[in-house]
C-alpha positions in Angstrom: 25.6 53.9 -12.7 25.5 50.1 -11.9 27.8 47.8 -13.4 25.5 44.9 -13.5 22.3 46.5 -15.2 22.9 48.3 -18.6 21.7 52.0 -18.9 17.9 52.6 -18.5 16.9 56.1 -19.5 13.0 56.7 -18.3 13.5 60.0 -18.1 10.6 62.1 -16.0 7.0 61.7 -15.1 5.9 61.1 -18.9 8.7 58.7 -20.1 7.7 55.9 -21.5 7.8 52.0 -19.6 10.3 51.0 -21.7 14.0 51.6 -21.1 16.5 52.9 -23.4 20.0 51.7 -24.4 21.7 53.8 -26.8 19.4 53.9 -29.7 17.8 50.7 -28.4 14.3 50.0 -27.5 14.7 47.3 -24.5 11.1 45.4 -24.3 12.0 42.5 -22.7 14.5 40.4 -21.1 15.0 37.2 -22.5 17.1 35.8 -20.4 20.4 36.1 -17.8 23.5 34.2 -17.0 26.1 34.6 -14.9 27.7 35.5 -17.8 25.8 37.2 -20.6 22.3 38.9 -20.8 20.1 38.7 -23.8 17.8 41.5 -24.4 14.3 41.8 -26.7 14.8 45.5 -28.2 13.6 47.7 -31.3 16.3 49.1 -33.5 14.5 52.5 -34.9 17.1 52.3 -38.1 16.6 48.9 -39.1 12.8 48.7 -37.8 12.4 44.9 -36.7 13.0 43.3 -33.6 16.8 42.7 -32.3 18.0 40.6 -30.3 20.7 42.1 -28.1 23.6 40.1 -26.1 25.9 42.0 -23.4 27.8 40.8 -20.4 26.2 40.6 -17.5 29.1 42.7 -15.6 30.3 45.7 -17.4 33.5 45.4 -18.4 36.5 47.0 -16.0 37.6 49.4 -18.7 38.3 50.6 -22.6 40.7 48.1 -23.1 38.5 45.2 -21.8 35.5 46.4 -23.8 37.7 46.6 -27.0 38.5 42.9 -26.2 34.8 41.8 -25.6 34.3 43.5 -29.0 37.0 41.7 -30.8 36.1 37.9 -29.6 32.1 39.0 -30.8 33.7 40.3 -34.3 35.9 37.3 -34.6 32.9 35.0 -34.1 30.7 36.3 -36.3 32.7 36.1 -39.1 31.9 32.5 -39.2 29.0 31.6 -41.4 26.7 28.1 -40.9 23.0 27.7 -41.7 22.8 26.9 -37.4 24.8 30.2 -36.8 23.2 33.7 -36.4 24.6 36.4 -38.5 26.4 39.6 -36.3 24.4 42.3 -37.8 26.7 44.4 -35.1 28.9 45.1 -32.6 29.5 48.6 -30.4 29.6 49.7 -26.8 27.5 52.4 -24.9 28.7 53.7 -22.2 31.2 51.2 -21.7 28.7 48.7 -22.2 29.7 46.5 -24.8 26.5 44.7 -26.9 26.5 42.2 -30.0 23.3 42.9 -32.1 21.9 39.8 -34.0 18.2 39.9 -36.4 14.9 38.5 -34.4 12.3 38.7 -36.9 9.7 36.5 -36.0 11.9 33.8 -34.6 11.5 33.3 -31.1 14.4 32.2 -28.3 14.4 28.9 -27.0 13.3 29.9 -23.2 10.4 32.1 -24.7 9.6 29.0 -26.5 10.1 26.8 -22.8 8.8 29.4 -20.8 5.2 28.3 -23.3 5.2 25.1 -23.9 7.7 22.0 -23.5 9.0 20.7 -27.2 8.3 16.9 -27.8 10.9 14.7 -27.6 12.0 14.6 -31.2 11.7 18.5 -31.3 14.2 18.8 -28.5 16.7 16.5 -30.0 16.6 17.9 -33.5 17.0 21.9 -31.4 20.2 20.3 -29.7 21.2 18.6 -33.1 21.3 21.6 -35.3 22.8 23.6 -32.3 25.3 20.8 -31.9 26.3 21.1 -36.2 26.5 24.9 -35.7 28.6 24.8 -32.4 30.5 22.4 -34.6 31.5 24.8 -37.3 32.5 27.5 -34.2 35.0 24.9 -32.9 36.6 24.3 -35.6 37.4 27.9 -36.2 39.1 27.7 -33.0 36.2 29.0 -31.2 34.0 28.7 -28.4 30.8 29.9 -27.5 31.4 30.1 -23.4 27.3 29.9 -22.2 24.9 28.0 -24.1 21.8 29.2 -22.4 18.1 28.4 -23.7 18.2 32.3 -24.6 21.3 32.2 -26.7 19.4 29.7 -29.1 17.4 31.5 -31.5 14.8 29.4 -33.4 13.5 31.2 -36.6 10.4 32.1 -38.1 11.9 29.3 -40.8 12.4 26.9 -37.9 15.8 26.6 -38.3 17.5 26.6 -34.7 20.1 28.9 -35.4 23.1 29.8 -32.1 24.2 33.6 -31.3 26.2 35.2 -28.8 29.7 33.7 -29.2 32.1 34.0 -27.5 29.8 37.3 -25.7 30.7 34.9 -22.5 34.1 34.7 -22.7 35.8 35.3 -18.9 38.0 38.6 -19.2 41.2 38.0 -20.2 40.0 34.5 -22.2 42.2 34.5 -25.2 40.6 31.3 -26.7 39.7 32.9 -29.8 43.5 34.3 -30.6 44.5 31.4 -32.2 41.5 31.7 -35.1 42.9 35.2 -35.4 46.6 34.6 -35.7 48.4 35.2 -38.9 48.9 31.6 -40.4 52.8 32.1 -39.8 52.2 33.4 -36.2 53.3 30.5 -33.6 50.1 30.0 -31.4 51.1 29.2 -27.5 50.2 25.4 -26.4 48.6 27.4 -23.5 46.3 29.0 -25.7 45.5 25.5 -27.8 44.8 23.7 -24.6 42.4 26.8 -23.2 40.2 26.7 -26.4 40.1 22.6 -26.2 39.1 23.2 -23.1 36.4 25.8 -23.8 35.1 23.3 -26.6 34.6 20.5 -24.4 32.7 22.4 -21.5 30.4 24.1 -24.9 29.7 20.2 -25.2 28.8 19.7 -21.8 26.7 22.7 -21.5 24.9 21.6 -24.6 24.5 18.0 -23.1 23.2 19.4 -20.0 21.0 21.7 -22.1 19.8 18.1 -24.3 18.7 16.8 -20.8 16.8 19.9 -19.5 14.5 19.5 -22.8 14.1 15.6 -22.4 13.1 16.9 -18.9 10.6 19.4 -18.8 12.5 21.5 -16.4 16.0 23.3 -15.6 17.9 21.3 -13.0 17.7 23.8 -10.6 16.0 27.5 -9.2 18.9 29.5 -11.0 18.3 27.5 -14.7 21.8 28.9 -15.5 23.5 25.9 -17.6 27.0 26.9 -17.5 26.5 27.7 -14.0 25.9 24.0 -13.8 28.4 22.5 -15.6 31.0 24.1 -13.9 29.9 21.9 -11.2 30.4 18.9 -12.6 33.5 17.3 -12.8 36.4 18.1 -13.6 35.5 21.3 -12.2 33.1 20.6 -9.6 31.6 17.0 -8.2 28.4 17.1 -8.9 26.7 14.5 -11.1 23.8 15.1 -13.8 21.7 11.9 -15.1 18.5 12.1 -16.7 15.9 11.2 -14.0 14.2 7.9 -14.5 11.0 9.3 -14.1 10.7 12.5 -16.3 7.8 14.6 -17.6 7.4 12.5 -20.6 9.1 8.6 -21.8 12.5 8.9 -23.2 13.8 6.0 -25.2 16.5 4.3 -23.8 18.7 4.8 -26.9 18.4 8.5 -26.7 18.6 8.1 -22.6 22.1 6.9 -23.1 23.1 10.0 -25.5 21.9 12.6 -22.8 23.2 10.4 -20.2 26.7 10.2 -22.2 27.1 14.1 -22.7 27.5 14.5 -18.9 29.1 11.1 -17.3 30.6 11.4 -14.7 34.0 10.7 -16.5 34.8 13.2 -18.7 36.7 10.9 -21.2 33.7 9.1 -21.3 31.7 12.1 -22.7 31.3 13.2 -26.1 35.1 14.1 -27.4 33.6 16.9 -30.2 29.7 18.6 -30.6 30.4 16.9 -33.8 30.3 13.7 -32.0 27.0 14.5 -29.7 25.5 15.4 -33.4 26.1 12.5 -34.8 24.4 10.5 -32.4 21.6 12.7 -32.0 21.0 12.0 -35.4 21.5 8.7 -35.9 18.7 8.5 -33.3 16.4 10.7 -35.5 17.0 8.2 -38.6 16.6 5.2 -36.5 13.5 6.4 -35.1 11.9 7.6 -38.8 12.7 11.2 -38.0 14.8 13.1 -40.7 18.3 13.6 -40.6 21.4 12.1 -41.6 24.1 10.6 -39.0 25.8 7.3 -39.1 23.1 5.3 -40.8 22.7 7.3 -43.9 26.7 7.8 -43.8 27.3 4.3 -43.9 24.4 3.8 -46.4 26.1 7.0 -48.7 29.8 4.8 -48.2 28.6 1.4 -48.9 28.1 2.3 -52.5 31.6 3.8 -53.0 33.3 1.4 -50.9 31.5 -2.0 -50.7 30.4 -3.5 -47.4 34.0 -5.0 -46.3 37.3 -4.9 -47.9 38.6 -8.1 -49.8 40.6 -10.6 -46.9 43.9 -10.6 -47.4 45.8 -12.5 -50.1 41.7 -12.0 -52.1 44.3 -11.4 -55.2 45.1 -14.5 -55.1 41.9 -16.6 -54.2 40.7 -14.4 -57.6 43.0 -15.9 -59.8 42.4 -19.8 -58.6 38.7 -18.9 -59.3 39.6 -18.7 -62.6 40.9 -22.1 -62.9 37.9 -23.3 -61.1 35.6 -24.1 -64.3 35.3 -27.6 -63.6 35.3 -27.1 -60.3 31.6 -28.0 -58.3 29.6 -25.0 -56.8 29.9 -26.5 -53.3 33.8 -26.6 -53.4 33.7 -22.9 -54.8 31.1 -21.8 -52.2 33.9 -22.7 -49.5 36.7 -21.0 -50.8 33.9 -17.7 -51.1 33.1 -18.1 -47.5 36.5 -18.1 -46.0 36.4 -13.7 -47.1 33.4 -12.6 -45.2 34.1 -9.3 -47.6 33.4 -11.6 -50.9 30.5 -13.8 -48.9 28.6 -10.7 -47.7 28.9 -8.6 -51.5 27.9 -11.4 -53.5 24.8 -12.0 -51.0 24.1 -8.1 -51.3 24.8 -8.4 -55.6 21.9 -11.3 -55.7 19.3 -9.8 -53.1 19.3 -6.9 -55.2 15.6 -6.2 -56.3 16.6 -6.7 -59.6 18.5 -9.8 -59.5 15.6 -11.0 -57.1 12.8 -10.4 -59.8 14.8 -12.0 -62.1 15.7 -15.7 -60.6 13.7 -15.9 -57.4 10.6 -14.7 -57.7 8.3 -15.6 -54.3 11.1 -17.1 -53.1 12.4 -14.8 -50.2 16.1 -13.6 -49.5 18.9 -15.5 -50.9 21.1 -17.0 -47.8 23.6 -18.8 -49.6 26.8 -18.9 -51.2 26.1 -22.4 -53.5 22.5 -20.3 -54.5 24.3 -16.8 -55.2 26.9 -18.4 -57.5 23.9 -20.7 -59.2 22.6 -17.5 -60.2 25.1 -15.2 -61.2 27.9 -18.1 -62.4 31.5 -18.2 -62.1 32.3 -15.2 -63.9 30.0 -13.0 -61.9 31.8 -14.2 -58.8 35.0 -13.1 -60.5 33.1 -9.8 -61.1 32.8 -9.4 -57.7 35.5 -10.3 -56.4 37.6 -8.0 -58.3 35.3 -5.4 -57.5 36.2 -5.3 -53.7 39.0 -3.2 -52.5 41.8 -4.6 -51.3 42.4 -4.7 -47.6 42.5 -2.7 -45.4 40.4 -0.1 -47.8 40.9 3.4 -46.1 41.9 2.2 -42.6 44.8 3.0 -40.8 46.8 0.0 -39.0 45.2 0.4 -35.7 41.6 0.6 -37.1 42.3 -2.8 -39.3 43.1 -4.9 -36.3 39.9 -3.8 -34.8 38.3 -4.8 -37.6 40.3 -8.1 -38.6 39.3 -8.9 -34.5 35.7 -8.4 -35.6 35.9 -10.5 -39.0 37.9 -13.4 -37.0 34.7 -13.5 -33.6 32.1 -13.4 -36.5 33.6 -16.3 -38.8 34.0 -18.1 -35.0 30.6 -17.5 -34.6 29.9 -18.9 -37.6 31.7 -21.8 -37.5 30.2 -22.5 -33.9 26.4 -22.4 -35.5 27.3 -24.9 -37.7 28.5 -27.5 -35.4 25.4 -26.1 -33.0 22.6 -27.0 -35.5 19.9 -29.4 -35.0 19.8 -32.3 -37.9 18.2 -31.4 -41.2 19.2 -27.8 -41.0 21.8 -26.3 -43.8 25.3 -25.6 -42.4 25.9 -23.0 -44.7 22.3 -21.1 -44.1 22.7 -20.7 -40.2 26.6 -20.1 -40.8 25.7 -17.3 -42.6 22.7 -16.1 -40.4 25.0 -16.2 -36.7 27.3 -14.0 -39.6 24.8 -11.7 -40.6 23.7 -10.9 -37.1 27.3 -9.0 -37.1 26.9 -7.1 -39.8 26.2 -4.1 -37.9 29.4 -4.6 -36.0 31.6 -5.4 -39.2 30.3 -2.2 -41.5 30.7 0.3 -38.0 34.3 -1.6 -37.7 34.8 -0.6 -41.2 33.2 3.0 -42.1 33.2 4.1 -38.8 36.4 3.1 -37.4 36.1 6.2 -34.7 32.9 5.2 -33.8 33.7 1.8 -33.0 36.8 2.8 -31.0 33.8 5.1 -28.7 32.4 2.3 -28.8 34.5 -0.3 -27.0 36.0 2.3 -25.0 32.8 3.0 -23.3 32.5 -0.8 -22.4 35.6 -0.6 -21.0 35.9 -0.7 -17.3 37.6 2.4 -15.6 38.6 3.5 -12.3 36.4 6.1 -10.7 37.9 9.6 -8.7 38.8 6.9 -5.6 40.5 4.6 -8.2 37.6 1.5 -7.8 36.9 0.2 -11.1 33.3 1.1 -12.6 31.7 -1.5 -14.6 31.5 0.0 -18.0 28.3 -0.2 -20.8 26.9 -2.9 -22.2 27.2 -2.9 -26.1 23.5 -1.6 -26.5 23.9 1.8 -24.0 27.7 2.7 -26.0 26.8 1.8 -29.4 23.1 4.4 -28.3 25.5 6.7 -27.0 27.6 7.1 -30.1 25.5 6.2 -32.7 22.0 7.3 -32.0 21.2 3.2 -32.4 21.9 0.0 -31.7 24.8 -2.4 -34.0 21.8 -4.6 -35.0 19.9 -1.5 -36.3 22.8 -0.2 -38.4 23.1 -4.0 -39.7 19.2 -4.1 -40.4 19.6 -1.1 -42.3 22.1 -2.4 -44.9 20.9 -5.4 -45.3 17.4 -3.2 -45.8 19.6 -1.5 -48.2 20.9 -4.4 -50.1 17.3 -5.9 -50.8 16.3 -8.2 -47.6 12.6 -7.9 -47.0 11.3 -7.0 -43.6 10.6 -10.9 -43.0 13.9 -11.5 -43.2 15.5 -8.6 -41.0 14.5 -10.4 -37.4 17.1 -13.0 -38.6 19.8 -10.6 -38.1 19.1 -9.6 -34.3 20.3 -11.6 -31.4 17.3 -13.0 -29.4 17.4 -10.5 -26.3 19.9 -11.5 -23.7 17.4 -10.7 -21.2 14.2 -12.4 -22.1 14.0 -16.3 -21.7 14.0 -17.5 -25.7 10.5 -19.1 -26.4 10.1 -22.6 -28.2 11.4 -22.2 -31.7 7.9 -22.8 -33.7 9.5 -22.3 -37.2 12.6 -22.6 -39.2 13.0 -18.7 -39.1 12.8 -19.6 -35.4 15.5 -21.9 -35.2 18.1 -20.6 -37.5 17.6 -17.0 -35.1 18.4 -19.0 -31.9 21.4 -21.2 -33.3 22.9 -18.1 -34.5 22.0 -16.7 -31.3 23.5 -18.8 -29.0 26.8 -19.4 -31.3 27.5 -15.7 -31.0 26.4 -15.5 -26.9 29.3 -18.2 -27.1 31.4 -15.9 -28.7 31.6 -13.5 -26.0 31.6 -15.8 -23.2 34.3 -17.3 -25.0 35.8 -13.4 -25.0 36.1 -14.1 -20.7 39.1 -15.4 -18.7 38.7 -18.5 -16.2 35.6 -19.1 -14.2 33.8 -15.8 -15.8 34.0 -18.0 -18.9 32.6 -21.1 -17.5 29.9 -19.3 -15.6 28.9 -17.2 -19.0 28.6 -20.5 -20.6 27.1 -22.3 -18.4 24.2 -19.5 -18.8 24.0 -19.5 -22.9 23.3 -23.5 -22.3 20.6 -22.9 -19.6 19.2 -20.4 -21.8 19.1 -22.5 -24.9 18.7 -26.2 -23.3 14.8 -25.8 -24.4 14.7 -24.4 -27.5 17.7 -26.3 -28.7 17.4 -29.4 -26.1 21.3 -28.5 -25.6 23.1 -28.8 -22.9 26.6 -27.7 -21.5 29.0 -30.5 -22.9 26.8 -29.8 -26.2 28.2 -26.8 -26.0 31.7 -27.1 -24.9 31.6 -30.2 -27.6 30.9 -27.4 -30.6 33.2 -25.1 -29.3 35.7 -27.5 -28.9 36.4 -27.4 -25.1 36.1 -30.7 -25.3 36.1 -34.1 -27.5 33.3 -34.3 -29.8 30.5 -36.8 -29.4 26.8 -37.7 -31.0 24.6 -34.9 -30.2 20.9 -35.2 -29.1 18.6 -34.4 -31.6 17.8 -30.9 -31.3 14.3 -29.1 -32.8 13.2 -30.3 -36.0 15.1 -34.0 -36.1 11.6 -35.3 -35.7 10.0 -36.6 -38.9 11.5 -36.0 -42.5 14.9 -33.8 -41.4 14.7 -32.6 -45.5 10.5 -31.0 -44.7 10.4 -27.3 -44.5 8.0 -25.9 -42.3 7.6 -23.2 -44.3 7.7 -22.6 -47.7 9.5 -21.0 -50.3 12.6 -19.6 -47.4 12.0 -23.1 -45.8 13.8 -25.0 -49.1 16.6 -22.9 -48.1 17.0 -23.4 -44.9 16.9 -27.3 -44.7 19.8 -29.5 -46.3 18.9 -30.8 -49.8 
């Protein structure tokens, strides 16, 4: 009897076509591995179709199959909606088989070897499978060969995994620690084998991700694990998404599949939890359901407030309450030095409420002098004591990232101000070249992990020969870990706060690579000032000539729009002594005329 086929019983001239395992029905294989083989078979006792999974070698003897068994019975004690129940597990003839419930549900390569999911079908398959692999790795887990036939997509449509652990490598113990009394010390041999095991699941499921985005298995054999044992650190090969596949792939979700299989493995996904997140931040971003960091950081904002109160805000409280006589302009600067207290008292008076109340027709509120007009001096105090004091929830490492994010933004911001053409209000494009980091300041702040991803993966790292590798521009990481851009996650909670769509293009940088066009409106203008202040803030982030030569390109980019030029520049930055400036766009004419009206009122001094 072979050890690579299970037992096939067509017995005589008569016997029927199909073949016979135990008290199985085999009618069809779904699908083989180096590892594991699935099989399509009829259980006459429970009278549906079953899906059954088996190694593909059989094992060398009793004790080996009692071990096969006890990794499958381990594993399917774990329940998650993306998990398939174990309806069983037994051996025939030294064959050992997990049995799992078909129904109607069809695998994943049935479903392939038909059609080709679209693009937003394939991610959500790999998200759910990613949520369920999740739950398996937590356990202490591993699944050992995702395969398109080990993903089992119901007649409810819910992508559910099966098979775990069924491709474990004899002797694999990575399962022992989920199984281990709680008192029971658990080797650091056997911790680091199921880490291991967890990040090549991840892999295997990124490689997986690409071959749907695809059309197509990478290669003849279509074995994934196969694969990703050839990629480093195991192997050398490399896996990118080709440029040209079967169908477009957004360039957000391009760097996600591209991320799960870099060529660096610290640079992949650390977790499947990760890889889900992202996945479905790109569903939100892109108007599919789901959660991920969007609607976490929406679901956290209301609990914990946009930012934290600055440091010493105690204080700054209790001279606002000796401020009665004080005017609304001197107020408004004392606000604006705690981005915290500047950015909730513009989301407490954009609220739709406060909006239909006191500026009806009149757009988004953009100031601090207007905000505390409206909601007076003891709102403000309101507010104020409403914010948590800092750091809120983070740990020491995660509020110096975030204090270095507060601290480039209010440069930013300080830098638009002395950037401004004549007639414009300080405070308005202040708070714009601020607002265009929100994204950056909330993912600083309620997703302090996310952010670290993030700037690691701009990092520049030595490759296998020890040459440095540029690392990924802020757009590609902040894809790769969020599903979306910063500027999207900022667009969507100042969406949330109560800023209409006209005013959400104000918080995007113009695109670094497009030429900006002649501003045209005050919306215009106030977009490129901020703009450019906070291009200067990352030149400014450079050492020696990369600095100069970064600047030099934010004031050939600008000299139209703005009619700035370098020493304008270096002038507002402070490089070097300050002189008149040229009048810039606007200047012409009555500096105190908006162009537009209603937000225009706003956005000019008066």
């Amino acid at each position: 009897m072979s050890d690579r086929v299970p037992p096939a019983a067509p017995r005589g001239a008569d016997a029927p076509a199909a073949h016979r395992f135990g008290r199985f029905v085999l009618t069809a294989l779904e699908g083989k591995s180096r590892r594991t083989m699935v099989w399509r078979a009829q259980d006459p006792q429970r009278g549906e179709p079953m899906l059954l999974v088996l190694p593909r070698e059989r094992p060398a003897d009793a004790a080996a199959v009692q071990a096969w068994l006890a990794g499958v019975r381990r594993a399917g004690r774990i329940t998650h909606p993306h998990l398939a129940g174990l309806l069983e597990a037994g051996s025939v003839e030294r064959w050992p088989y997990a049995l799992y419930a078909c129904g109607a549900g069809a695998t994943l390569a049935r479903l392939l070897a038909d059609r080709t999911p679209s693009v937003i079908e394939a991610v959500r398959i790999i998200a759910a499978a990613a949520e369920g692999l999740a739950s398996a790795h937590d356990a202490g887990l591993a699944h050992h060969d995702l395969q398109p036939q080990l993903v089992l997509l119901g007649d409810d449509h819910v992508p559910r995994l099966f098979g775990l652990q069924a491709g474990a490598a004899p002797g694999d113990d990575t399962g022992a620690a989920a199984a281990a009394p709680a008192l029971t010390h658990v080797d650091a041999l056997q911790l680091q084998a199921q880490r291991t095991a967890a990040r090549h699941d991840v892999l295997a499921l990124g490689l997986l991700l690409q071959q749907l985005l695809a059309g197509k298995p990478w290669d003849d054999e279509g074995d994934v694990t196969a694969l990703a044992d050839r990629l480093p650190p195991i192997g050398r090969e490399l896996v990118r998404l080709p440029w040209n596949p079967a169908r477009p792939v957004p360039e957000a979700l391009r760097a996600i599949a591209n991320r799960a299989t870099d060529r660096q493995p610290r640079q992949r996904y650390g977790s499947a939890r990760a890889l889900q997140r992202a996945l479905e931040g790109w569903l939100q971003a892109e108007g599919g359901a789901g959660g991920g960091p969007i609607a976490l950081v929406l679901d956290r904002l209301h609990a914990a407030g946009t930012l934290p109160a600055a440091p010493g805000a105690a204080q700054r409280v209790a001279r606002l309450a000796l401020m009665h006589r004080q005017r609304t302009v001197e107020l408004a600067e004392l606000v604006l030095q705690d981005v915290g207290l500047s950015l909730e008292l513009l989301r407490w008076v954009n609220s739709a409420q406060l909006r239909d109340l006191h500026a009806a027709g009149h757009g988004p509120i953009l100031t601090v002098r207007r905000a505390i007009a409206m909601i007076g001096l003891d709102g403000v105090r309101r507010v104020a004591l409403g914010l948590r004091d800092w750091p809120g929830p983070l740990d020491s490492g995660s509020a110096q990232v975030l204090a270095r994010r507060i601290e480039q933004a209010q440069r930013a911001a300080g830098w638009a101000r002395a950037l401004r053409p004549p007639g414009y209000d300080d405070e308005v494009v202040g708070l714009i070249a601020l607002l265009q980091n929100l994204g950056r300041l909330v993912c600083a702040y309620h997703l302090p992990d996310e952010m670290r991803q993030i700037e690691r993966l701009m990092q520049s790292l030595p490759d296998a020969r020890g040459e440095a590798q540029p690392g990924m521009d802020e757009v590609s990481a902040a894809c790769a870990v969020l599903g979306c851009d910063l500027e999207t996650l900022g667009a969507a909670v100042a969406r949330e706060w109560g800023l209409d769509d006209a005013a959400l293009p104000l918080l995007r940088r113009l695109p670094v690579d497009t030429p900006p066009r002649s501003a045209g409106c005050d919306d215009a203008v106030l977009r490129a000032v901020a703009s450019c202040a906070n291009e200067c803030g990352d030149a400014m982030l450079l050492d020696g000539p990369a600095r100069q030569a970064a600047l030099r390109r934010v004031a050939q980019r600008y000299a139209r729009v703005l009619r700035l030029t370098l020493r304008d520049l270096e002038q507002a930055l402070g490089l070097t002594p300050a002189a008149t400036r040229n009048p810039g766009p606007g200047a012409a004419g009555d500096p105190g005329e908006p162009e537009e009206p209603g937000r225009g009122a706003q956005m000019r001094e008066g």
